[in-house]
DRENTOR-150859 format. One line per 4 residues: number of its first residue (from 1); their letters; for each residue x, y, z of C-alpha. Coordinates in steps of 0.1 Angstrom, whole numbers. Layout:
NUM	a	X/Y/Z ~ ...
***
This chain:
1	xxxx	-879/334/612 ~ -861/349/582 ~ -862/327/552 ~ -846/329/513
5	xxxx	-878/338/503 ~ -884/364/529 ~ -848/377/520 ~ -852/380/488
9	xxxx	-888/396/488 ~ -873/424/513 ~ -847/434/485 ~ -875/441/462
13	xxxx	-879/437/427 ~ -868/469/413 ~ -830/472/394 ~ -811/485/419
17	xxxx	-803/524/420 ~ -773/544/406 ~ -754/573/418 ~ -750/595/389
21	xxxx	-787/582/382 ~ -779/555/353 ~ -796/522/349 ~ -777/490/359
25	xxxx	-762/471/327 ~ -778/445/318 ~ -757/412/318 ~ -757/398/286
29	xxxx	-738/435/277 ~ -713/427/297 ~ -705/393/282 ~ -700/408/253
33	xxxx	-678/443/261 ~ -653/411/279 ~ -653/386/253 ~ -648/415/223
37	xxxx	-619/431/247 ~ -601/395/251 ~ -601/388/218 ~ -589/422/204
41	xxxx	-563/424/232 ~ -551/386/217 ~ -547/395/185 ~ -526/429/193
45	xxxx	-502/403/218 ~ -493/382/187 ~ -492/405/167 ~ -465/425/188
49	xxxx	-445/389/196 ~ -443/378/161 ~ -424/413/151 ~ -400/408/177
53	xxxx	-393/376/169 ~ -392/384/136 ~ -365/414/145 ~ -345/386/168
57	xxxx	-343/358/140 ~ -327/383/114 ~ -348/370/86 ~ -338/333/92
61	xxxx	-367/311/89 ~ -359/284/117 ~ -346/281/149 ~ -320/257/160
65	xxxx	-304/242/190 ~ -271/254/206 ~ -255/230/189 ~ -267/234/153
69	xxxx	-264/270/154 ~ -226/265/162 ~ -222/241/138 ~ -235/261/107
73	xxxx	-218/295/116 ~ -187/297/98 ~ -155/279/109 ~ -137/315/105
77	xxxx	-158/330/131 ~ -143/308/154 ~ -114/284/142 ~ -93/307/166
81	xxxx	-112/297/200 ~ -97/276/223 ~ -111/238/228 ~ -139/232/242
85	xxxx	-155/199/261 ~ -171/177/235 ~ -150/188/208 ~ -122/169/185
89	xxxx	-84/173/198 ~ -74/164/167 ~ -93/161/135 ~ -102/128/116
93	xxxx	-77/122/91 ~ -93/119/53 ~ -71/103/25 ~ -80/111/-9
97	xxxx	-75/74/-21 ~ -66/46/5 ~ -26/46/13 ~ -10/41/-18
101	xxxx	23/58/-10 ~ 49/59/19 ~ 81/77/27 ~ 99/62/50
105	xxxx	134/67/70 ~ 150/29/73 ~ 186/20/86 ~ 203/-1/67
109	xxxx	242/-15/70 ~ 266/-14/42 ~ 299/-33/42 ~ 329/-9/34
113	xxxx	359/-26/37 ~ 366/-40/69 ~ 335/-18/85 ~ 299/-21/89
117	xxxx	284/16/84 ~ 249/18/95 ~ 231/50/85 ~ 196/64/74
121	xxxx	183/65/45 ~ 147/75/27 ~ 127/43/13 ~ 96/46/-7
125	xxxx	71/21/-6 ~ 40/18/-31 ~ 5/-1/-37 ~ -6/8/-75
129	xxxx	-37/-4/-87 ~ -23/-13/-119 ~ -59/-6/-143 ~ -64/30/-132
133	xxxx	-55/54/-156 ~ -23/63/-148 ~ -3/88/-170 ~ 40/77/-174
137	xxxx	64/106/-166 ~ 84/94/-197 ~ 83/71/-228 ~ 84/36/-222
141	xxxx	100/9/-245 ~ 73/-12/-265 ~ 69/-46/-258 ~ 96/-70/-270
145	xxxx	99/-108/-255 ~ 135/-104/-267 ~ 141/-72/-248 ~ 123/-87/-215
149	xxxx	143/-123/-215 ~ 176/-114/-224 ~ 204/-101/-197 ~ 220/-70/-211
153	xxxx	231/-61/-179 ~ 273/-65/-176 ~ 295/-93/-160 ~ 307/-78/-134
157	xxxx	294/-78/-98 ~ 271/-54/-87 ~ 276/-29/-61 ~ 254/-31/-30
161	xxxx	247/2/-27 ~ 212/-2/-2 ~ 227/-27/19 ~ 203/-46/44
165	xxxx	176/-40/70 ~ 196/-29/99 ~ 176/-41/134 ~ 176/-12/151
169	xxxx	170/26/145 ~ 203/46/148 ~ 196/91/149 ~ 228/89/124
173	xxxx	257/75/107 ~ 277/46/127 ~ 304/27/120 ~ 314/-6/134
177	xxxx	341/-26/130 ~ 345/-62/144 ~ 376/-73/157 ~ 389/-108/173
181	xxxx	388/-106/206 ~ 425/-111/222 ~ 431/-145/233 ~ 465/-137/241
185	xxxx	480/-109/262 ~ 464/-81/255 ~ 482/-43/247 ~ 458/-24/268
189	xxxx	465/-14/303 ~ 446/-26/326 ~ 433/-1/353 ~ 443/-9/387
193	xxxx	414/-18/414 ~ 393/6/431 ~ 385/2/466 ~ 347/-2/478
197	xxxx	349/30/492 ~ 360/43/457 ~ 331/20/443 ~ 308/37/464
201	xxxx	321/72/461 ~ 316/66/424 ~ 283/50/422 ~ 272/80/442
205	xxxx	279/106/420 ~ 272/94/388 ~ 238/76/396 ~ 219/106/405
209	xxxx	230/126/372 ~ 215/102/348 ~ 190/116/335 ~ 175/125/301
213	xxxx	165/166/303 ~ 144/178/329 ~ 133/137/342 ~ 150/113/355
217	xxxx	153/82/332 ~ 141/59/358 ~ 116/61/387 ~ 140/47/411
221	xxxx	176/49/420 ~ 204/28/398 ~ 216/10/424 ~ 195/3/455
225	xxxx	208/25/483 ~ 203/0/513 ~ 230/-21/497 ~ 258/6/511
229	xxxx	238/15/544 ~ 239/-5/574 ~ 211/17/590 ~ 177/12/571
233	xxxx	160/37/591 ~ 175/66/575 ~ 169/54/538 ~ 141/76/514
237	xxxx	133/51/488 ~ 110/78/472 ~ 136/102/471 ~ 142/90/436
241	xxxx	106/93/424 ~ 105/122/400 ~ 67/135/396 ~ 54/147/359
245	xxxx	32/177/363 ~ 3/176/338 ~ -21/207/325 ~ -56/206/338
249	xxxx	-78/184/313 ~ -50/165/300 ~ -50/132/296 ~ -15/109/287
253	xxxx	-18/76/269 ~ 3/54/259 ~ 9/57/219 ~ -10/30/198
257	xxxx	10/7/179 ~ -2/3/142 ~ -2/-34/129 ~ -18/-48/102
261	xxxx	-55/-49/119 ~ -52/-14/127 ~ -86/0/115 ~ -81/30/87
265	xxxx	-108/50/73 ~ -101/63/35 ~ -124/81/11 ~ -123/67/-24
269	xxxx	-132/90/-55 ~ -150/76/-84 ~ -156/99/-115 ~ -185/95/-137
273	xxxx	-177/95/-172 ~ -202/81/-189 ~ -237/76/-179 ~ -242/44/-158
277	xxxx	-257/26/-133 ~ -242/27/-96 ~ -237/-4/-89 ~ -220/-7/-127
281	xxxx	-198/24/-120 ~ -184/8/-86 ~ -179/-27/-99 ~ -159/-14/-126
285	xxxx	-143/0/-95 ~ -136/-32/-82 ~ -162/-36/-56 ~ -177/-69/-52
289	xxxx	-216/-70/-71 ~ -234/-78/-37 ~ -218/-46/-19 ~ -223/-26/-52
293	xxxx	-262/-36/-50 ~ -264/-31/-14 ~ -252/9/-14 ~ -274/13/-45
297	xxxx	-304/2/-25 ~ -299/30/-7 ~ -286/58/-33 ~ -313/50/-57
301	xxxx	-343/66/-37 ~ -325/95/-25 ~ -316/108/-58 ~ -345/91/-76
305	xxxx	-325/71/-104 ~ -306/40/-103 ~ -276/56/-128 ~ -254/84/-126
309	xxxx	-247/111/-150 ~ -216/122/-166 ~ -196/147/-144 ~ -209/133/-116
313	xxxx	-184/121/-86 ~ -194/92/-67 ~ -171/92/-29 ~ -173/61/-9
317	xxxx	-153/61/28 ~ -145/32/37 ~ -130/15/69 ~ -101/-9/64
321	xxxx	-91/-39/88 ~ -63/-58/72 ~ -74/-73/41 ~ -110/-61/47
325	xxxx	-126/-31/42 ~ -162/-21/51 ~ -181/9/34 ~ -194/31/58
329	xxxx	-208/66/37 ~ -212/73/5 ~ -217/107/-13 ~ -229/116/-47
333	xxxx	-221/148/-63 ~ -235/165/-90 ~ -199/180/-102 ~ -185/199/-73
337	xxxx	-222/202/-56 ~ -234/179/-31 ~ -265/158/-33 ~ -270/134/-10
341	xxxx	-248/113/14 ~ -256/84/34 ~ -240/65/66 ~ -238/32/86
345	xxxx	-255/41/119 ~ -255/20/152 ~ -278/-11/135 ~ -253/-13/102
349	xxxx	-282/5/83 ~ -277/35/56 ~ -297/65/71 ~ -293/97/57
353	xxxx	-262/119/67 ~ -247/152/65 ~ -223/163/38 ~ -184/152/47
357	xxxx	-158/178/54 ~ -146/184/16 ~ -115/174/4 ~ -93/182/-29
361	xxxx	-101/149/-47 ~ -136/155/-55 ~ -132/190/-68 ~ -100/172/-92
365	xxxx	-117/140/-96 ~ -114/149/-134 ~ -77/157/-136 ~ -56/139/-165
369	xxxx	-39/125/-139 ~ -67/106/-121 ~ -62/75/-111 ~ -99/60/-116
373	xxxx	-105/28/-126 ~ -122/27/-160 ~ -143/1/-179 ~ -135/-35/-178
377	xxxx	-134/-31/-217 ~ -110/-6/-219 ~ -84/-19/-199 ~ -45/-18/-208
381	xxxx	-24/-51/-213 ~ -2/-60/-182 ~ 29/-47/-201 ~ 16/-11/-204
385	xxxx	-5/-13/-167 ~ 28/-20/-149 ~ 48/6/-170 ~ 24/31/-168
389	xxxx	17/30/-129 ~ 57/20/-120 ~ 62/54/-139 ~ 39/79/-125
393	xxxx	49/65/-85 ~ 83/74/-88 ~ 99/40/-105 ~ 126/46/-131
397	xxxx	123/30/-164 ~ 155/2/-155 ~ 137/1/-122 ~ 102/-17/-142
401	xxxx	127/-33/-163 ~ 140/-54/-139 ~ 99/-58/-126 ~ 93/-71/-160
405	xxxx	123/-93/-163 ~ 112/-110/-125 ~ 81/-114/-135 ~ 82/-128/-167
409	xxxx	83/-165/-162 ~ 51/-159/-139 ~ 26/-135/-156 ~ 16/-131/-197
413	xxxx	24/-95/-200 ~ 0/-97/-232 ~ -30/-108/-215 ~ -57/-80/-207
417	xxxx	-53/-61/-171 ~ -84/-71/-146 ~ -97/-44/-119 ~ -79/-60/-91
421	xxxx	-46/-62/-107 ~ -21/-49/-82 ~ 16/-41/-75 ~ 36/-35/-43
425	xxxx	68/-23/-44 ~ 97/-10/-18 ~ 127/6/-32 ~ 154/31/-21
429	xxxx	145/65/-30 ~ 168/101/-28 ~ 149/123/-3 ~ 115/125/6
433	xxxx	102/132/-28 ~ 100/94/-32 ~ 115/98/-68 ~ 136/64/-79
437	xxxx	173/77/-91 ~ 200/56/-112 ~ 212/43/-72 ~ 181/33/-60
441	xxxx	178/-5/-55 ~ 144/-24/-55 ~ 140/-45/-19 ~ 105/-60/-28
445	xxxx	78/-67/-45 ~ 44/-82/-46 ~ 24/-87/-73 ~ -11/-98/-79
449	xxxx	-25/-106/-111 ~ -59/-125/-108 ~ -54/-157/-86 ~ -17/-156/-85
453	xxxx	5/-134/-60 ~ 42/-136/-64 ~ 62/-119/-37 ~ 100/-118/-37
457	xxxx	123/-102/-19 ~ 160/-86/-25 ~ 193/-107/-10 ~ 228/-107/-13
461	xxxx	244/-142/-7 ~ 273/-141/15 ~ 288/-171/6 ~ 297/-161/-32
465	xxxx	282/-125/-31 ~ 259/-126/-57 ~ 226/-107/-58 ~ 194/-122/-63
469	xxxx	154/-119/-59 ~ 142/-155/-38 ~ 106/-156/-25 ~ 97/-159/12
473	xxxx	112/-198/12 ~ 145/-188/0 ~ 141/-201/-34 ~ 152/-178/-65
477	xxxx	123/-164/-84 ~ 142/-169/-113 ~ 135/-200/-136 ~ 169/-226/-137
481	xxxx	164/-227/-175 ~ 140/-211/-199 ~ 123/-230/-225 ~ 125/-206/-254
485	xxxx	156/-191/-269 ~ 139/-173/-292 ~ 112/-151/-269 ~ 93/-137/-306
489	xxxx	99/-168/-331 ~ 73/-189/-339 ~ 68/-225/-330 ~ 69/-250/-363
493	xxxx	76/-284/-353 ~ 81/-302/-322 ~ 96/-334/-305 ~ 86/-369/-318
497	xxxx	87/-385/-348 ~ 81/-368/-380 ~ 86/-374/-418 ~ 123/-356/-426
501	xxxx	118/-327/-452 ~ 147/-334/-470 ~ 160/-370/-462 ~ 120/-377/-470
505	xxxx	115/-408/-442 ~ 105/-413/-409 ~ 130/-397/-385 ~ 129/-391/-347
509	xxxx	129/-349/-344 ~ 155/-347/-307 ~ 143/-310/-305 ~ 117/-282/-309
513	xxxx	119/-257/-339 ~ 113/-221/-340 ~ 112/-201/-369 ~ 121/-167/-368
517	xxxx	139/-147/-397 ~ 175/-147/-404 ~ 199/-129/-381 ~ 169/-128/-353
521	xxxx	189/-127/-318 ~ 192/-162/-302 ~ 195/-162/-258 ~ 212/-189/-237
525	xxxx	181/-207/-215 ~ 202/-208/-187 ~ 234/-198/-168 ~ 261/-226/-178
529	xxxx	295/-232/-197 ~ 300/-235/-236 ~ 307/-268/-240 ~ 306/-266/-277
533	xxxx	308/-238/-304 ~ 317/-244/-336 ~ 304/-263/-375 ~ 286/-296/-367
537	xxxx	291/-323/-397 ~ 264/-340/-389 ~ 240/-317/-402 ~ 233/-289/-377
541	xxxx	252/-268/-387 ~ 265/-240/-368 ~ 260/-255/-335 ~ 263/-238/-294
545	xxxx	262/-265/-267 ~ 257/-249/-233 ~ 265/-271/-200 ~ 239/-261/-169
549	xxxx	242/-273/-135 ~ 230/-309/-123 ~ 231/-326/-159 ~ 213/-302/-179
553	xxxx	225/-296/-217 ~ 207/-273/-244 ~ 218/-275/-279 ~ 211/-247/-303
557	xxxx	215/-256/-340 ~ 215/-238/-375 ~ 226/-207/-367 ~ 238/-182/-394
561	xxxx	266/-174/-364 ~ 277/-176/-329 ~ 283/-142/-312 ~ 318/-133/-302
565	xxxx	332/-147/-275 ~ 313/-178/-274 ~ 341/-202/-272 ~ 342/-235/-256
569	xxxx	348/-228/-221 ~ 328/-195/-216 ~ 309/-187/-188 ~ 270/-176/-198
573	xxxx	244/-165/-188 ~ 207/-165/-191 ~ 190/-144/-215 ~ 225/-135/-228
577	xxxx	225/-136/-266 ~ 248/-163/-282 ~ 238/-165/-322 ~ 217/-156/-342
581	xxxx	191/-176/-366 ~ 200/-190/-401 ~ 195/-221/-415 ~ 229/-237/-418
585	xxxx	236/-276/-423 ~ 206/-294/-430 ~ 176/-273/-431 ~ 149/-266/-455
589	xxxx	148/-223/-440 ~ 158/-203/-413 ~ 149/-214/-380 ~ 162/-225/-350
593	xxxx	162/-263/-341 ~ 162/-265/-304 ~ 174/-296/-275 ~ 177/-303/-239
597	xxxx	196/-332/-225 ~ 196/-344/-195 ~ 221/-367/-179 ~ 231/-373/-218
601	xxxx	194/-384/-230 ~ 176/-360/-252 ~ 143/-347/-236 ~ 110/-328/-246
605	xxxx	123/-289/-238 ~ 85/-279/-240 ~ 72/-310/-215 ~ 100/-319/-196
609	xxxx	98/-314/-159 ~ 127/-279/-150 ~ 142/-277/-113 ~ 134/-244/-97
613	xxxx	163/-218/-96 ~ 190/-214/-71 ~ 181/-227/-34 ~ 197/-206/-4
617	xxxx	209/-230/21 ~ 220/-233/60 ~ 238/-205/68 ~ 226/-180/38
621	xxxx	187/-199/47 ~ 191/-181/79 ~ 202/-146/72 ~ 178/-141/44
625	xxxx	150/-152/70 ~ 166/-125/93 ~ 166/-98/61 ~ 126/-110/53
629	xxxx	115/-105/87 ~ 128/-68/89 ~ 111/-58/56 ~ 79/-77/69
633	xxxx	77/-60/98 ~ 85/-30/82 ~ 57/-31/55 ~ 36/-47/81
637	xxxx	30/-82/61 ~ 17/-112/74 ~ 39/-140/82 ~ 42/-172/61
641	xxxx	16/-195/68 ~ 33/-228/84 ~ 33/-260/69 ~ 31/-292/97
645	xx	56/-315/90 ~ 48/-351/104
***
């Protein structure tokens, strides 16, 4: 029996024999002839990849994915290429500051004659942040308490050139024209009856042509068809039905209405100029400290400081709700250059983010006409805040006038602006540039100065046709009487008793003095009648009694003279100027000695308790409720809140 080692000894133990008479290689030769080819046939494989590559990338440095590349080659290349899935139908709208200005087309309904004449008509309506630096289109007058409480406008009725907030929308000019109906016999002929054939015949024929272009205005028929058909086997109730044939890919939806909860987005521009912190730059901004400190958390390690440098532009995008508004990036730019930008993702957490699509305001951030706010130290007075910004939206100086004059008895037009100063305003404009003219009339306005918001709103009373501003309970906004007739003199002595300068005892003072120099303008407090105008023996000298409504009486004393056409049983009115200071009758120098009386018992002017001003009632009440509403819901305001009544 054959075995391995028997097999193996037969082979013998001799290399084996080659043809051409060669030895056999020996194996450790061939390990190495493989493992030197493999490795030098490596090395020329990468080396002829890498130049390929090298040739294919173009000399860019990285790859990217599909959608990166597309991304970063410029929007030229392909802005012309149709839509395709995935991308934006229509493009995110980005505001340069939050909505600040509004044109708007309004109906509105003037009275002419014995006609109602609805027609369109451009409004302009305007939220000014009252500390930015806004640059007036014109000189402005200085401030003068004289110049802001008196009425120089004239006696006679104004026109209503505006009119009121018509309810509905009208394409153009309409005129209607109410007429009684006629109880009695009438002139018109009357047609005579038609027949239910002729019914029929008629209802026929005109039903199917109503339509409004290529549709049909309704999805089924007018009138129901069965209701002239005794046979409702032959009756197509589709045959009405018009279909709407849409493109492939389309989708319809029903348009969004926008109400006050309607989310926003809005970028807002901050300059730099000066060195500071970030969270200093956008609290002088008016952002609340913890959201300044919160965004600077994140800024801070990105661009390795806590401040900002001059030049730099500081944009913040932020999503508004209502009366709330959530930042959601932020970008800081070195000048026109981006550096960094950061956004909320899914968790509410800053991450790093690209750059935003860029937009005009950063690259003008530094314009004269900028409308940053600056430092808190630096801020204008109220007077010049509100002139300034009325000015550069399109007000007209008689426009911020009047603003001045409604706001007088409610806000200290010397006092220093704060950040969050603002003003609201809705006026009639001439075309869509949203300039103010000489016609344009001022509907609204709300202002907010610290804790206080007045709001007040344009009305004409029906009942005597005068025009007015009342707030949103009917009540005027202006004050029944004022409690200074002389807006720039200068408080001396007031009511109680008090040792008499020239009779030299104790002697009860009825009144409040004010010393200003001779021939300085005196103002009635309140609308009323001259009661009294004349020389008062008693020592007061020249003396003006004015009678106001409900038992009210002011008495103005030592003047040097009463203005022209001050008589006893002149109408006027408030603000108007009715003397002048002197120090007639008993008086040691010119001043004016001031008193109110009411129901025929001389009162404190500076402590006495003063009704509010005119009241609309029952009838008017209701129409001016009607005339808020419209603007309201026009300017998308919330309603009143309600007051339970037990």
């Amino acid at each position: 029996m054959m075995t391995e080692k028997m097999m193996i000894r037969s082979f013998g133990n001799e290399p084996p024999l080659l043809a051409d008479g060669r030895r056999a290689p020996d194996r450790r030769e061939v390990s190495l002839r493989w493992l030197s080819g493999t490795f030098l046939t490596g090395i020329t494989s990468s080396v002829l990849m890498g130049v390929a590559l090298f040739a294919a990338l173009d000399g860019r440095q990285q790859l990217a994915i599909p959608a990166e590349a597309y991304a970063n080659i410029n929007a030229e290349a392909h802005a012309d290429t149709d839509v395709t899935r995935g991308s934006r139908l229509i493009a995110p709208a980005i505001a340069a500051k939050p909505s600040d200005r509004k044109i708007m087309e309004v109906s509105t309904v003037v009275h002419e004659g014995d006609k109602e004449v609805v027609r369109r008509q451009p409004f302009a309506r305007v939220k000014m942040t009252l500390a930015a630096n806004h640059v007036a289109t014109e000189d402005y007058p200085s401030f003068n308490p004289l110049t802001i409480f008196s009425a120089d406008e004239p006696d006679a009725q104004p026109t209503v050139r505006t009119g009121q907030i018509y309810g509905s929308d009208v394409e153009s000019e309409v005129s209607l024209k109410t007429v009684a109906y006629p109880a009695a016999k009438s002139d018109l002929q009357v047609a005579p009856g038609m027949t239910l054939d002729e019914i029929e015949e008629n209802v026929r024929s005109n039903g199917s042509v109503l339509t409004d272009g290529a549709a049909q205005v309704a999805a089924l028929y007018y009138v129901d068809p069965r209701r002239f058909s005794n046979d409702d086997n032959d009756v197509d109730l589709t045959a009405g039905l018009t279909a709407r044939v849409l493109e492939q890919n389309m989708t319809v939806s029903a348009p969004e209405s926008i109400t006050p909860q309607t989310e926003e987005f809005a970028d807002d521009i901050i300059p730099v100029r000066q060195d500071a912190s970030i969270i200093k730059t956008m609290t002088d901004s008016g952002y609340p400290e913890p959201q300044a400190k919160g965004l600077s958390a994140y800024l801070s390690p990105m661009i390795g400081s806590d401040d900002l440098s001059k030049g730099d532009v500081l944009r913040i995008g932020i999503l508004q709700r209502g009366e709330q508004a959530k930042i959601i990036r932020a970008s800081v730019y070195r000048g026109t250059r981006h550096l960094i930008t950061v956004a909320l993702d899914d968790h509410d957490r800053f991450v790093a983010g690209r750059e935003p699509p860029q937009i005009d305001a950063v690259t003008t951030a530094f314009d004269d006409n900028s409308t940053s706010v600056p430092s808190n130290q630096n801020l204008p007075r109220v007077y010049d805040g509100i002139y300034r910004a009325a000015l550069s939206y399109g007000m007209t100086k008689d426009m911020t006038a009047l603003v001045i004059k409604l706001l007088a008895s409610s806000v200290d037009f010397q006092a220093e602006l704060r950040p969050t100063d603002t003003l609201e305003a809705f006026f009639s404009v001439a075309d869509s540039s949203g300039q103010a003219t000489a016609d344009s009339e001022l509907l609204y306005v709300n202002a907010r100065f610290g804790d206080t918001q007045t709001r007040f709103y344009r009305f004409q009373d029906p009942e005597d046709g005068s025009i007015d501003y009342f707030d949103q309970d009917g009540k005027s906004i202006r004050q029944f009487l004022l409690r200074n007739p002389v807006p720039n003199g200068i408080f001396k002595s007031g009511f109680g008793m008090r040792r008499h300068p020239i009779l030299g005892f104790a002697r009860m003072h009825t009144g409040v003095d004010w010393a200003a120099p001779r021939g300085t303008a005196i103002i009635a407090v309140g609308n009323g009648t001259v009661e009294k105008a004349g020389w008062d023996s008693g020592g007061y000298g020249n003396q003006t009694i004015v009678r106001h409504a409900n038992g009210y009486e002011s008495s103005y004393n030592h003047q040097s003279a009463i203005a022209k056409g001050v008589v006893p049983g002149a109408k006027v009115r408030q603000g108007q100027v009715i003397g002048w200071v002197g120090t007639t009758g008993e008086s040691t120098g010119p001043h004016l000695h001031y008193e109110m009386i009411v129901n025929g018992t001389k009162v404190d002017p500076l402590r006495v308790r003063l009704p509010g001003g005119k009241s609309l009632k029952a009838g008017a009440l209701a129409k001016f409720e009607d005339e808020r509403q419209r603007i309201d819901a026009l300017l998308g305001n919330q309603p009143p809140p309600q007051v339970a009544s037990k």
